[in-house]
Backbone bond lengths (Angstrom), bond angles and torsions (degrees), N, CA, C in turn:
res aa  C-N    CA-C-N  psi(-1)  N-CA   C-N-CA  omega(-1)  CA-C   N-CA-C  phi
1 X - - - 1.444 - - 1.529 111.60 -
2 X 1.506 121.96 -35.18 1.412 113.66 -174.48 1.727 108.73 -80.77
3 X 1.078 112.54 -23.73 1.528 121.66 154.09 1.170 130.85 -14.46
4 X 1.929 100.86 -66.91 1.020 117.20 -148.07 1.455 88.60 -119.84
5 X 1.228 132.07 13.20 1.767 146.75 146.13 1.433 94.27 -78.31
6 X 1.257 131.59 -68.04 1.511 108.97 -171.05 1.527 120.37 -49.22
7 X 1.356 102.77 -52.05 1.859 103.14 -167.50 1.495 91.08 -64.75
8 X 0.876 132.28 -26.24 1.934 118.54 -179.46 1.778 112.95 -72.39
9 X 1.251 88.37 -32.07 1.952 92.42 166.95 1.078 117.84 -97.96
10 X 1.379 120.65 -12.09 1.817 117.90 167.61 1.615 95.74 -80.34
11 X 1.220 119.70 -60.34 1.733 112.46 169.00 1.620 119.43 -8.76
12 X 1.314 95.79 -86.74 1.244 123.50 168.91 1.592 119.43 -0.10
13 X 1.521 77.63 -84.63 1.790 103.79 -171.05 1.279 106.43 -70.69
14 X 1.257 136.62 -5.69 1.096 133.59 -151.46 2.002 90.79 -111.73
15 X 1.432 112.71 -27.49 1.364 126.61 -157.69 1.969 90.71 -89.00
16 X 1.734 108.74 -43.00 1.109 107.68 -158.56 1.714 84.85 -79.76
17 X 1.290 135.84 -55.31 1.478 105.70 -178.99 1.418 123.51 -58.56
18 X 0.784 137.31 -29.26 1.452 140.63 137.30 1.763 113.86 -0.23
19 X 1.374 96.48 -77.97 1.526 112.49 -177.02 1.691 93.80 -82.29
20 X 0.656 134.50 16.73 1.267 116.20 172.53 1.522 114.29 -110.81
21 X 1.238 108.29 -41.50 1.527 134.98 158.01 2.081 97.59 -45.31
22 X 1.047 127.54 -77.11 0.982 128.89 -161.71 1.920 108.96 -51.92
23 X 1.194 94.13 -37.46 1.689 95.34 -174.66 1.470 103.96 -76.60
24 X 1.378 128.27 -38.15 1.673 133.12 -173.70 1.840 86.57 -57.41
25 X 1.733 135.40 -52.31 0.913 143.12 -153.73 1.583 93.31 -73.17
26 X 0.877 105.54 -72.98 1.831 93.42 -168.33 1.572 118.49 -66.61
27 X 1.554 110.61 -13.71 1.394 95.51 160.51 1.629 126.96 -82.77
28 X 1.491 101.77 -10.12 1.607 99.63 177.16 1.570 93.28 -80.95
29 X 1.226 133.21 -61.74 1.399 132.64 -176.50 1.623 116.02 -37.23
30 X 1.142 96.40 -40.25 1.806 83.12 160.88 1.881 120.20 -119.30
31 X 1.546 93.24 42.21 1.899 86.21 178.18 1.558 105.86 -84.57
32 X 1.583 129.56 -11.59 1.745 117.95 152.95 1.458 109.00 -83.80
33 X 1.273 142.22 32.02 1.281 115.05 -155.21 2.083 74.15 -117.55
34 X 1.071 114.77 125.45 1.622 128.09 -176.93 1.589 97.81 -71.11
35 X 1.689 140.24 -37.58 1.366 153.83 -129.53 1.272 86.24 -151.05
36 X 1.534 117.33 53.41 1.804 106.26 154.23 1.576 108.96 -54.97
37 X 1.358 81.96 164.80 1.794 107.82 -175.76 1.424 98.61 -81.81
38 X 1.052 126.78 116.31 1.711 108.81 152.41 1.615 108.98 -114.54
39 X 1.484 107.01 162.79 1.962 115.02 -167.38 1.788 97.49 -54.13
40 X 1.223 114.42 141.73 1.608 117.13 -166.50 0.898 127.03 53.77
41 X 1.603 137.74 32.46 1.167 135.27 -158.92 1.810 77.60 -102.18
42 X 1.927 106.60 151.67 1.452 110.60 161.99 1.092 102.16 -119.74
43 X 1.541 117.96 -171.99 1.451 113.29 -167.44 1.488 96.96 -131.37
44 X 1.008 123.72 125.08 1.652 135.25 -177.37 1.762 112.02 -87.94
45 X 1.333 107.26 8.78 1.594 104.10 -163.02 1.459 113.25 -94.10
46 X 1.260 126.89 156.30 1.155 118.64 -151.69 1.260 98.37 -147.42
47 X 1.739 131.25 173.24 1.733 125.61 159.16 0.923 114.57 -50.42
48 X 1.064 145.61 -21.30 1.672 129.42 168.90 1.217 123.76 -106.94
49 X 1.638 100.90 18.28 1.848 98.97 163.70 1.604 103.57 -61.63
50 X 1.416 95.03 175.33 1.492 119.27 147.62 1.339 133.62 -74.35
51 X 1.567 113.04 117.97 1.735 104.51 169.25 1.636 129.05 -85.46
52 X 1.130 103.79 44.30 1.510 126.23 -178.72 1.621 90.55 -44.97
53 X 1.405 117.30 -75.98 1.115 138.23 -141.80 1.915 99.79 -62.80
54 X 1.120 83.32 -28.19 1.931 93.70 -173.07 1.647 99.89 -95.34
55 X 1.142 123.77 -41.64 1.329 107.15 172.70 1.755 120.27 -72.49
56 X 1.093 121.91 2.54 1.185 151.72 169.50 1.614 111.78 -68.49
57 X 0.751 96.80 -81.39 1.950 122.20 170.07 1.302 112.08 -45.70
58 X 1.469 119.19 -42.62 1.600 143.41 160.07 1.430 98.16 -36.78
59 X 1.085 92.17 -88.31 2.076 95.30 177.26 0.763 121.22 -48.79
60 X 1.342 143.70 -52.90 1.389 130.74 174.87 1.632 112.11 -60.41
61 X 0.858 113.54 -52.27 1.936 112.31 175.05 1.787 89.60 94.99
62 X 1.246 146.78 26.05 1.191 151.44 -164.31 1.405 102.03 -118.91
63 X 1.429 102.42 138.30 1.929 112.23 -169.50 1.756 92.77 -85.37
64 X 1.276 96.55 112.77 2.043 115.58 176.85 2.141 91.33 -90.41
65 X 0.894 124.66 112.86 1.570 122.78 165.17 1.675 100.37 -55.88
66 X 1.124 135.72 -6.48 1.665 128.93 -174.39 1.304 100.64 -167.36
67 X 1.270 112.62 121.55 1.540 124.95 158.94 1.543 124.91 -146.39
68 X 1.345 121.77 151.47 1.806 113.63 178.20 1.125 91.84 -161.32
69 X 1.474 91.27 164.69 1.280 137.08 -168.64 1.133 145.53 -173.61
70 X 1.454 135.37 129.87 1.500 123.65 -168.75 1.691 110.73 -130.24
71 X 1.665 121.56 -158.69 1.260 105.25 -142.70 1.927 121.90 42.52
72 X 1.129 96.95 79.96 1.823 89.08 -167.87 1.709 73.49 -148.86
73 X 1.518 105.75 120.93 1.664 118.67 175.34 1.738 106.99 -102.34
74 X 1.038 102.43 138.01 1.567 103.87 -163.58 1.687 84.33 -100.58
75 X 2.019 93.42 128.71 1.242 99.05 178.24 1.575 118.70 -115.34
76 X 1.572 128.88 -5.65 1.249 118.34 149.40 1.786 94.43 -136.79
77 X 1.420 108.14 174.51 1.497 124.52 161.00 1.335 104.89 -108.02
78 X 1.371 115.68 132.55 1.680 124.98 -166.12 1.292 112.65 -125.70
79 X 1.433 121.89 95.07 1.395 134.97 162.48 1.851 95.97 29.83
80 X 1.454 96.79 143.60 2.085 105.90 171.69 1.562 68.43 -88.34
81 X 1.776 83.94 160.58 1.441 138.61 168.65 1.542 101.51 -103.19
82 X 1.048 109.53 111.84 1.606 126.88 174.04 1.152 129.02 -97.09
83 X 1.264 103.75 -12.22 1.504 133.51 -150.53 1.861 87.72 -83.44
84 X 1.016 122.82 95.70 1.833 118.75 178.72 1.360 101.79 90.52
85 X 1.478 99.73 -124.09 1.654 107.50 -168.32 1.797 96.42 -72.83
86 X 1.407 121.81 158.63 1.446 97.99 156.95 0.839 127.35 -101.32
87 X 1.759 128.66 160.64 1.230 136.74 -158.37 1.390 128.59 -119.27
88 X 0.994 169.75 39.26 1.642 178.93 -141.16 2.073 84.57 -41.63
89 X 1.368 107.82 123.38 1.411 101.98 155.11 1.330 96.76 -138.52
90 X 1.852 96.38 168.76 1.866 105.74 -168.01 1.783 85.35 -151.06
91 X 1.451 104.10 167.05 1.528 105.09 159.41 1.516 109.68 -135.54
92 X 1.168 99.29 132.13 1.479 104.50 176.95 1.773 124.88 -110.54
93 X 0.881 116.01 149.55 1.867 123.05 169.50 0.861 109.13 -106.96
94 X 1.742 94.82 144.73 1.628 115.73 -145.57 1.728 81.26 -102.25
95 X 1.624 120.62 -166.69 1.564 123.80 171.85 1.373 99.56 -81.17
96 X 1.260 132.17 -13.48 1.849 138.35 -179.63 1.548 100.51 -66.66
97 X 1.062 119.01 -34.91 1.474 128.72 -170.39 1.687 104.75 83.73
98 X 1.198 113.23 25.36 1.464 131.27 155.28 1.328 124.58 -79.08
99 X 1.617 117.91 111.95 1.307 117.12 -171.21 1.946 111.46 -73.30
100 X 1.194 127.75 166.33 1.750 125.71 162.08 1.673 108.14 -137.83
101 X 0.900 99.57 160.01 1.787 93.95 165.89 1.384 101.87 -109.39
102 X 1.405 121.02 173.90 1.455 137.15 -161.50 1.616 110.61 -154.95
103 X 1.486 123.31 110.81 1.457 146.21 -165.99 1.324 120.48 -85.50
104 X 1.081 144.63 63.87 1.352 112.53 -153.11 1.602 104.12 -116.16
105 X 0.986 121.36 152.08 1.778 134.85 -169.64 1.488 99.56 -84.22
106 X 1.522 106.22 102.57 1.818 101.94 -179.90 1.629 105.37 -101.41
107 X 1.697 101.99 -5.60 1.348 93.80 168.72 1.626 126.59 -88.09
108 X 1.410 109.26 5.78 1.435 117.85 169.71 1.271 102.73 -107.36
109 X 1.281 148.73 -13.24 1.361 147.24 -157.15 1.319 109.41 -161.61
110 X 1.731 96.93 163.93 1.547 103.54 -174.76 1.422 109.79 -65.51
111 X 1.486 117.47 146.75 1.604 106.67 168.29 1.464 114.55 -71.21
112 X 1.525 103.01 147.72 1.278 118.55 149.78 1.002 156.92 -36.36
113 X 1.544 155.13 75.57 1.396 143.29 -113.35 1.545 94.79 -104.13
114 X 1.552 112.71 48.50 1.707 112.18 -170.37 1.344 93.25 -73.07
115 X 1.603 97.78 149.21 1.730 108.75 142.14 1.485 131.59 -163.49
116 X 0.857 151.04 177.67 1.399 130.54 -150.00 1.754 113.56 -84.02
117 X 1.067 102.79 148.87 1.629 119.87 -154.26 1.588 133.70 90.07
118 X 1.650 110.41 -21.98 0.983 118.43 173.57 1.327 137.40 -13.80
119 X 1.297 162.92 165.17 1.335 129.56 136.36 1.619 90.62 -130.77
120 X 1.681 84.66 137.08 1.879 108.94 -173.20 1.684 102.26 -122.56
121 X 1.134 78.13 154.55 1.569 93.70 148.83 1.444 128.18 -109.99
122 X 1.212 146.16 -169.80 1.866 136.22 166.68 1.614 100.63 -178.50
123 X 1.637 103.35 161.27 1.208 90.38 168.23 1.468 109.35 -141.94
124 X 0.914 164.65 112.61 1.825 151.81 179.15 1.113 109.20 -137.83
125 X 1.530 94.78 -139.12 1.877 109.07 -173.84 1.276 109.44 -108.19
126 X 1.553 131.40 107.92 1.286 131.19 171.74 1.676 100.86 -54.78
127 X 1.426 113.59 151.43 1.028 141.15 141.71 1.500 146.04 -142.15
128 X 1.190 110.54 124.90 1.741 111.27 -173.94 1.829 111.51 -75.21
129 X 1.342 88.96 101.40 2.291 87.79 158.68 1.094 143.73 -98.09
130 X 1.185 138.44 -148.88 1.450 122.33 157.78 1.622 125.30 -84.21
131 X 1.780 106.89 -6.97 1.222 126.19 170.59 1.487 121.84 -77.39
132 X 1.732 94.65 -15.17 1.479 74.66 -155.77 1.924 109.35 136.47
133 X 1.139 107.72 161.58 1.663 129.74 169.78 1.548 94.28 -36.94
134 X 1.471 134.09 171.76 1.579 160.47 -157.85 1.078 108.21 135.64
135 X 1.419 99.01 131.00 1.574 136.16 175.49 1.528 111.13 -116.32
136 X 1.253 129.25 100.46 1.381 116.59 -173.06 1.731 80.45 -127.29
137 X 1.924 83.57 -160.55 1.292 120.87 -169.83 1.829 107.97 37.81
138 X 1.316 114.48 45.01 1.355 136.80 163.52 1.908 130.62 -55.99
139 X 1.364 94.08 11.61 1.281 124.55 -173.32 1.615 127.78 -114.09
140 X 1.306 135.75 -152.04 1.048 125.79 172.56 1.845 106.76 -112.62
141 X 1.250 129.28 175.76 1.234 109.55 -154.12 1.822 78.27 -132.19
142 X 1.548 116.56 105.43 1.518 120.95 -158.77 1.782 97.63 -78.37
143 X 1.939 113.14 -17.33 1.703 88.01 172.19 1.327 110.14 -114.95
144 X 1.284 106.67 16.22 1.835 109.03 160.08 1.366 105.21 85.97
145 X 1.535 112.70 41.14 1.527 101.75 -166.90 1.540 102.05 -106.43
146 X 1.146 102.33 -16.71 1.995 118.28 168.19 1.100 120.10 -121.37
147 X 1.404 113.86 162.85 1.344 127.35 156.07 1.781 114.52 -42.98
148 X 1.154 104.31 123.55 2.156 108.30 -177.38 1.620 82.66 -57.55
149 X 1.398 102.94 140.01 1.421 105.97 145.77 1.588 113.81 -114.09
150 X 1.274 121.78 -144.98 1.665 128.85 -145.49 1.216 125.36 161.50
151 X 1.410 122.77 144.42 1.871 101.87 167.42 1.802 86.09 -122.67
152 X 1.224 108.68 -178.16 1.639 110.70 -159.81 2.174 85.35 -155.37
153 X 1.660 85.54 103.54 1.381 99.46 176.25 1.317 117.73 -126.00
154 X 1.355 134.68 124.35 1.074 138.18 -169.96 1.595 127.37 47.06
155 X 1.643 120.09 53.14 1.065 119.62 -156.63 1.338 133.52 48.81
156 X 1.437 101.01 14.00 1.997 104.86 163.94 1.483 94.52 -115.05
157 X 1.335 98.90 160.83 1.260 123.94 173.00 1.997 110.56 -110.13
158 X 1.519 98.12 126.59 1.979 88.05 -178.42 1.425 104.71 -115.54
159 X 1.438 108.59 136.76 1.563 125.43 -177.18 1.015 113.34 40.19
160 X 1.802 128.32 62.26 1.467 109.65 -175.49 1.864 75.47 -136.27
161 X 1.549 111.33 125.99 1.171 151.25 -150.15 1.524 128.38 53.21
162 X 1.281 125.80 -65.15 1.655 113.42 161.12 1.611 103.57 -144.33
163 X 1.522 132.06 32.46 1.493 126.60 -178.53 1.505 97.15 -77.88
């Protein structure tokens, strides 16, 4: 019995640093992010928001788990990624005159009818590479482990909760 009292308190403790670790992590990942995520939060942003929040993230070069922004002019369309799931990418300029690229999952969602000049809005997970700015996971998040993202083109909204 005292055995099987330890492995239930080594369990334990081992589960709560675990979760404890995970929450310190996503709150540093979004301590610049101005538009934290909270559970049910929707996103009201549109093409003629502001990309404050993304030119923000730009500068820092720091992975935000949620960011958006609109006014964002799409300045080339970049070959799908076939390579696995497929992928629709675009690059857009921010008002900084800072370019990003943009990921979006066309094998979970309808494609995008992007093309250059556009003006979008989007929202996902910034990430910094060796390329450069990325905006992925632009979609809905099917085990709820993020904030849904989306891009918002011409008064539609794509894959942002389960369309």
């Amino acid at each position: 019995m005292k055995v099987i009292t330890k492995i239930a308190l080594g369990v334990f403790s081992i589960t709560t640093i675990l979760t404890s670790y995970q929450v310190a992590e996503a709150r540093r990942g979004n301590a610049d992010n101005q538009g934290q995520y909270q559970q049910g939060q929707s996103s009201a942003v549109t093409d003629t928001a502001n990309d404050q929040e993304l030119v923000k993230a730009v500068n820092s070069q720091r992975r935000l788990n949620f960011v958006e922004g609109g006014s964002l002019v799409v300045t080339r369309v970049l070959p799908d990624d076939n390579d696995g799931r497929e992928h629709q990418k675009w690059m857009v300029r921010l008002s900084n005159g800072k370019t990003m690229q943009a990921v979006y999952n066309s094998d979970m969602c309808p494609r995008v009818p992007v093309k250059e000049g556009d003006v979008i809005a989007m929202g996902g997970e910034f990430i910094w590479t060796n390329r450069g700015a990325l905006l992925h996971w632009l979609h809905h998040d099917p085990r709820g482990n993020r904030p849904d993202g989306y891009v918002y083109l011409n008064g539609k909204f794509y894959c942002k909760g389960s369309n």
